[in-house]
C-alpha positions in Angstrom: 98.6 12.4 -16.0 101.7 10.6 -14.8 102.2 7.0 -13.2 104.5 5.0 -11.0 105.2 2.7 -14.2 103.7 -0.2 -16.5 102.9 -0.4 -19.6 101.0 3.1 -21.4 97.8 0.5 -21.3 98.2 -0.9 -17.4 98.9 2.7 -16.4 95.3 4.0 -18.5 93.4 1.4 -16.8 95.1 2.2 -13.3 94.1 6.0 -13.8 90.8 5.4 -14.9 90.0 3.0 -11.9 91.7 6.1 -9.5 88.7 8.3 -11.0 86.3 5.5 -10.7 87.3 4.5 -7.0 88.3 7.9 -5.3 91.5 9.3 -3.7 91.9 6.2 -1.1 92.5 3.6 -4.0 95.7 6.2 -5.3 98.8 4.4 -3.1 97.0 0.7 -4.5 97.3 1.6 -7.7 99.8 2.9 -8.1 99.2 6.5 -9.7 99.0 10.2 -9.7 97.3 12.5 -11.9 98.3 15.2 -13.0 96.7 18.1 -15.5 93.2 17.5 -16.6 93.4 14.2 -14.9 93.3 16.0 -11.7 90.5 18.7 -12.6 88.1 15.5 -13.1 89.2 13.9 -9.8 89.0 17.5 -8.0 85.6 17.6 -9.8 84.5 14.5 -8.6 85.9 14.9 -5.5 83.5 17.8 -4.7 80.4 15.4 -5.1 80.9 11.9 -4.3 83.6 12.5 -1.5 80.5 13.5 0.4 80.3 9.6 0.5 83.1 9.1 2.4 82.0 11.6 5.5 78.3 10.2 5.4 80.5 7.0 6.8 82.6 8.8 9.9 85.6 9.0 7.3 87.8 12.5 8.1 90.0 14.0 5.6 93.4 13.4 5.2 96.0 16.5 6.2 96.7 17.7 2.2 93.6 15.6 0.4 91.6 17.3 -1.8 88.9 19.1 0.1 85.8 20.5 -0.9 86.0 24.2 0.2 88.7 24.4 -2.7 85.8 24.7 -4.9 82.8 27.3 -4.9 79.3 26.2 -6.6 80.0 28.2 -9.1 83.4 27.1 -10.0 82.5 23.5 -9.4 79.6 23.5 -12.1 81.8 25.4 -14.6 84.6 22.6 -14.2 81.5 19.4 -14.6 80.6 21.9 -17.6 83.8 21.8 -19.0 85.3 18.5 -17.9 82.4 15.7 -19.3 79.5 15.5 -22.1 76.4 17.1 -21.5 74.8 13.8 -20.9 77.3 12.9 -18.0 77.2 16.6 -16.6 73.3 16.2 -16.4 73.4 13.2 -14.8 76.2 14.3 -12.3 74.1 17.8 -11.8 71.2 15.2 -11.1 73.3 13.4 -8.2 73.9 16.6 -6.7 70.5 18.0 -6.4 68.7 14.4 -5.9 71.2 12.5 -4.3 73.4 15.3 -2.3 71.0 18.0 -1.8 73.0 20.4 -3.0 70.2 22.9 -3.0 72.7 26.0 -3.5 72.5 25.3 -6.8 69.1 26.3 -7.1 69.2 29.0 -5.1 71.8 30.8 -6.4 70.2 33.1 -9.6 73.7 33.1 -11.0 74.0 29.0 -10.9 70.9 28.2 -11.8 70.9 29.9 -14.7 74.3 28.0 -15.7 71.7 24.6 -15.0 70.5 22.5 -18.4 66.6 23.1 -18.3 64.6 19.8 -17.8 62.3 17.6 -15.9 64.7 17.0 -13.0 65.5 20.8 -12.5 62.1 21.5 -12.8 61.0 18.6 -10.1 63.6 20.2 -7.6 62.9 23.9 -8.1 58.8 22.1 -7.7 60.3 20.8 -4.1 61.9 24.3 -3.2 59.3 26.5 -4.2 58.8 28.2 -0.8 62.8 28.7 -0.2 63.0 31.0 -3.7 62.9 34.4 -3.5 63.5 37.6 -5.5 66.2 37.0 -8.5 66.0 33.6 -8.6 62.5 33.3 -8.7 63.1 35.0 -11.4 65.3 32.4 -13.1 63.4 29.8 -12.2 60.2 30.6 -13.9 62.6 31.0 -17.2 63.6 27.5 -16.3 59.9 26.6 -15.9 58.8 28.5 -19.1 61.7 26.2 -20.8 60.5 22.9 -19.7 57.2 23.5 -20.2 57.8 24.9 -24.1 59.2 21.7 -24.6 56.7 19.2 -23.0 53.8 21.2 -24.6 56.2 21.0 -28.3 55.5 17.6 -28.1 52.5 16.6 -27.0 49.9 19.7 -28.3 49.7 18.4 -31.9 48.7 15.0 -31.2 46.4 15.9 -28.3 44.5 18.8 -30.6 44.3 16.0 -33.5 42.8 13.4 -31.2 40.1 16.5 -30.4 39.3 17.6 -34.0 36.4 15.2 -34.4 35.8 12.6 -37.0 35.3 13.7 -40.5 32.2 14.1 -42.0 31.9 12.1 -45.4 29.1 14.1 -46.4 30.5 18.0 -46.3 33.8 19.6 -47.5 35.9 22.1 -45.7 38.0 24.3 -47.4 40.5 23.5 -44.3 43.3 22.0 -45.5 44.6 19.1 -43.3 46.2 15.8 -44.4 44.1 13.8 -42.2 40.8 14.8 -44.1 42.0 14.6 -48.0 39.2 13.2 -49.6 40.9 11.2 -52.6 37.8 9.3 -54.3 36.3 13.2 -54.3 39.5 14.8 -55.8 39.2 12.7 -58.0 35.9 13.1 -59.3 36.4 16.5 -58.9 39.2 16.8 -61.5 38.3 14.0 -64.1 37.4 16.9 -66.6 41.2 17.8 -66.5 42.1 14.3 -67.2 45.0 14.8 -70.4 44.5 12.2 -73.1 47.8 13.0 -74.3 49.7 12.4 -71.5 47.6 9.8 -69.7 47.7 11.7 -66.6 44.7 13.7 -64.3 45.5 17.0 -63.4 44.6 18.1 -60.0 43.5 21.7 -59.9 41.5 21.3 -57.1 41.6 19.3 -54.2 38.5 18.5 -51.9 38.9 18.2 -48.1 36.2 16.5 -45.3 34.7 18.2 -43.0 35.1 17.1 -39.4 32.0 16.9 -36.6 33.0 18.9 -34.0 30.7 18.4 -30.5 28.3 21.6 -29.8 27.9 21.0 -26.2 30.6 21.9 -23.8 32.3 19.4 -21.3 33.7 20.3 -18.5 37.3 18.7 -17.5 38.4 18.5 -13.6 41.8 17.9 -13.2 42.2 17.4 -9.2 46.2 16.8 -9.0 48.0 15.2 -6.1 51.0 17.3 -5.4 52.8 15.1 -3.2 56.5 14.9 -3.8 56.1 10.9 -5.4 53.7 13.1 -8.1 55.9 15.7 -9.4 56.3 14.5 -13.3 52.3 13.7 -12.7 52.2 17.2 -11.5 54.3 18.3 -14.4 52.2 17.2 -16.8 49.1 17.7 -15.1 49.7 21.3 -15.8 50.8 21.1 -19.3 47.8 19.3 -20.1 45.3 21.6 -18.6 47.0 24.1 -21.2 46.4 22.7 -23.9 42.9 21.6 -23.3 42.0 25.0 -22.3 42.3 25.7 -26.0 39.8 23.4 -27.1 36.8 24.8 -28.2 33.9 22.9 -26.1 35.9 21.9 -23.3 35.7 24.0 -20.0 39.2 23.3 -17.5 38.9 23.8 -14.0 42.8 22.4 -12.1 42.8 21.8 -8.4 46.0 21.2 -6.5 46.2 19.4 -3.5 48.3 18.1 -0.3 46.2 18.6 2.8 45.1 21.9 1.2 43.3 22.8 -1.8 44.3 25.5 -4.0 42.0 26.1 -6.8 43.8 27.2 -10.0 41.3 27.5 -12.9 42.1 30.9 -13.3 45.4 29.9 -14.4 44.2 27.0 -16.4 45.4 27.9 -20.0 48.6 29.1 -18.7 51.3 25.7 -17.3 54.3 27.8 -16.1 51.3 30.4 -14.0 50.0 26.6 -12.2 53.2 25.0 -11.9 54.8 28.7 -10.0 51.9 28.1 -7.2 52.7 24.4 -6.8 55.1 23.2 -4.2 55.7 19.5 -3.7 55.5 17.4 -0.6 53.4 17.5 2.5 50.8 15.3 3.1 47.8 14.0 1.5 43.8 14.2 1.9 42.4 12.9 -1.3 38.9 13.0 -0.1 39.0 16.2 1.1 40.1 17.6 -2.6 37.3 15.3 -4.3 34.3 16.7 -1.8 35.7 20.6 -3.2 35.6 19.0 -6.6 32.0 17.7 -5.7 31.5 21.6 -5.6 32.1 22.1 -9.0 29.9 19.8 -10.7 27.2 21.9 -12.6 25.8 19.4 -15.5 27.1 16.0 -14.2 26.5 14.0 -17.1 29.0 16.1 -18.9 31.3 16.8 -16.6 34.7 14.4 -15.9 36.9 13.9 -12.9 40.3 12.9 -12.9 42.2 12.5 -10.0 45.6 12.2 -9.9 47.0 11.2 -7.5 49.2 7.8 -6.4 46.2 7.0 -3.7 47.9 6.9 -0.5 45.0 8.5 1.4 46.2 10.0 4.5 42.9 11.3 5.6 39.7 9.3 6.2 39.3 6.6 3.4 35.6 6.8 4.4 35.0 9.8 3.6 36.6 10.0 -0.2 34.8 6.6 -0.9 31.7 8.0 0.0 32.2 11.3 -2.3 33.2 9.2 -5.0 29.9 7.0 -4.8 28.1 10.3 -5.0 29.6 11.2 -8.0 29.1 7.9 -9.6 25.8 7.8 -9.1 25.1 11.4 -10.4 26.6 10.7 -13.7 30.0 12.0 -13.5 32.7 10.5 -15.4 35.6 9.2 -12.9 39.3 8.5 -14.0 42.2 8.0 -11.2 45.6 8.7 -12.7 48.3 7.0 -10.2 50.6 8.6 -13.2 50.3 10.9 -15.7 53.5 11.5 -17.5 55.8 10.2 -20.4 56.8 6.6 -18.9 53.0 5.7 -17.0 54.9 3.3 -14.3 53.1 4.0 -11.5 54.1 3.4 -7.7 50.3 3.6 -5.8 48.3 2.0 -2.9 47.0 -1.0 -5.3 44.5 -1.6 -2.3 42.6 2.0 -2.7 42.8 2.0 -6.0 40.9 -1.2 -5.9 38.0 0.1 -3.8 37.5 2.9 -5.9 37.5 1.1 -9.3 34.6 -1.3 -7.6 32.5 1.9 -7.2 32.9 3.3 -10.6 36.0 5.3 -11.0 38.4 3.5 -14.2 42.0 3.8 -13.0 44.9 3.8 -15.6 48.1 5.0 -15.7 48.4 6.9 -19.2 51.0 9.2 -21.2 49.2 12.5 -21.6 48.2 11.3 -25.4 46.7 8.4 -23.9 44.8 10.7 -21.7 43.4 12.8 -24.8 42.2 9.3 -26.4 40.4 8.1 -23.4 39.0 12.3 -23.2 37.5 11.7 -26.3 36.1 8.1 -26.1 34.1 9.5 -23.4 32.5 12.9 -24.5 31.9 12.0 -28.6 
């Protein structure tokens, strides 16, 4: 980089402000760069200059202008020029902010992207627009997420399911969580060594846990609205995991306006989240009166709608189907979030009406969702 003068400090702080503020802040402070100084502010150009046309501002005659750069290039220099946290975020800006969506639609780009939540949410969005290769890509970027998510949460959720343990039988299944102590003990006081003052364990006893004999079915009816998508996300992940619990039947709906039943799909995540595309609008009721359908025992079967509540079709109506299902004996929980951070943005007013009819509504962290799962069907 190289300066119209000061001292090395002023001139540091003067550059760094020329990155911050853009090319029209270069003849007020006084500065040029030069070298990597200009590959960040030719970077950064490409983005947030985008700022300056979205206010009537034209380029100046020899400014730096974004055709200079391809996608491709462009992502190679954020890459290159910041820490992966910064390049996320700036990655972020572009699909959220600029709707850049070229680089999700490009196979060769998208494969260059960081898998995560907010790819994931976009390529959720864009679902109809991908084709071919980069459908391709995406479902390895889906598969990616999804690994992750389902990493850390499946332990805990398969704990919270494995019962309480039985103080009157022993397992020879080994878990941490059912050690019997008082009973290895007793087991082994015939190796207790006078000599050394010590019991040696030789055999170590294990409880049993109760594990429910009657099956449960599980409804996950899932909002797929655009203000959903980390709902949706999860939504998916979840159904996964609980289709691998013995005693516990999934059935996942998706909805907008239409209902797309994807139980066949249940125990696979990436398979539901490939036939989900976000936005459109929203008809709660009509997703619960399909739901309705499925009920076969009621008293063991549970609903949970997720969903933020903004009902776009008749309120009437998916009060009325709710009532129904109270009064037969199926379980009710409305979701207005189901993801890691549970800060929900719903229609507090709906919400209301259907908790004075029966339904419980929470927002919960999908371990939070596997505690309340198992409050109600022990």
């Amino acid at each position: 980089m190289a300066s119209f003068g000061g001292s090395p400090e002023d001139v540091k702080a003067r550059q760094r402000w020329r990155l911050v503020l853009g090319r029209y802040a270069q003849s007020a402070l006084g500065v040029q760069l030069e070298g990597q100084g200009h590959r960040i502010d030719r970077t950064l150009e490409y983005l947030y200059g985008r700022e300056y046309s979205g206010r009537g501002v034209r380029p100046q005659p020899g400014s730096l202008d974004q055709s200079q750069l391809t996608i491709p290039e462009w992502l190679n220099e954020v890459r290159e020029l910041f820490p992966s946290e910064v390049a996320e975020t700036v990655e972020k800006h572009a699909l959220d902010r600029y709707g850049l969506t070229e680089l999700v639609t490009d196979p060769k780009t998208l494969q260059r992207l960081e898998p995560n939540t907010d790819l994931l949410r976009v390529l959720l969005t864009l679902r109809g627009h991908l084709k071919g290769t980069v459908l391709d890509t995406a479902r390895r970027v889906i598969q990616t997420v999804v690994e992750d998510i389902r990493r850390r949460l499946e332990a805990d959720i398969r704990r919270a399911f494995a019962g309480r343990p039985n103080r009157f039988r022993h397992s020879p299944v080994r878990m941490h969580q059912n050690f019997d102590a008082r009973g290895t003990i007793r087991a082994n006081l015939k190796n207790f060594d006078l000599h050394r003052q010590q019991l040696v364990i030789e055999r170590l006893r294990f409880f049993e846990r109760n594990t429910r004999r009657l099956p449960w079915t599980v409804i996950l009816c899932v909002d797929q609205s655009g203000s959903m998508a980390d709902s949706v996300i999860h939504s998916a992940v979840m159904a996964g995991i609980l289709a691998g619990i013995p005693g516990i039947n999934v059935r996942v709906v998706v909805f907008d306006t239409s209902i797309v039943d994807l139980t066949e799909h249940a125990d696979d995540p990436v398979e539901v989240l490939m036939n989900v595309q976000l936005g459109g609008g929203t008809d709660i009721g009509k997703a619960v009166r399909y739901c309705e359908q499925l009920v076969e025992i009621p008293q063991r079967t549970v609903l949970t709608l997720i969903t933020d509540f903004c009902e776009g079709g008749s309120p009437r109506e998916l009060l009325a189907a709710c009532r129904r299902l109270t009064e037969a004996r199926v379980r009710l929980l409305g979701l207005a979030s189901l993801d890691a951070a549970a800060v929900p943005v719903y229609d507090k007013v709906m919400a209301s009406r259907l908790a004075a009819i029966g339904m419980e509504i929470a927002a919960l962290t999908p371990n939070r969702l596997a505690e309340w799962l198992v409050r109600v069907i022990s």
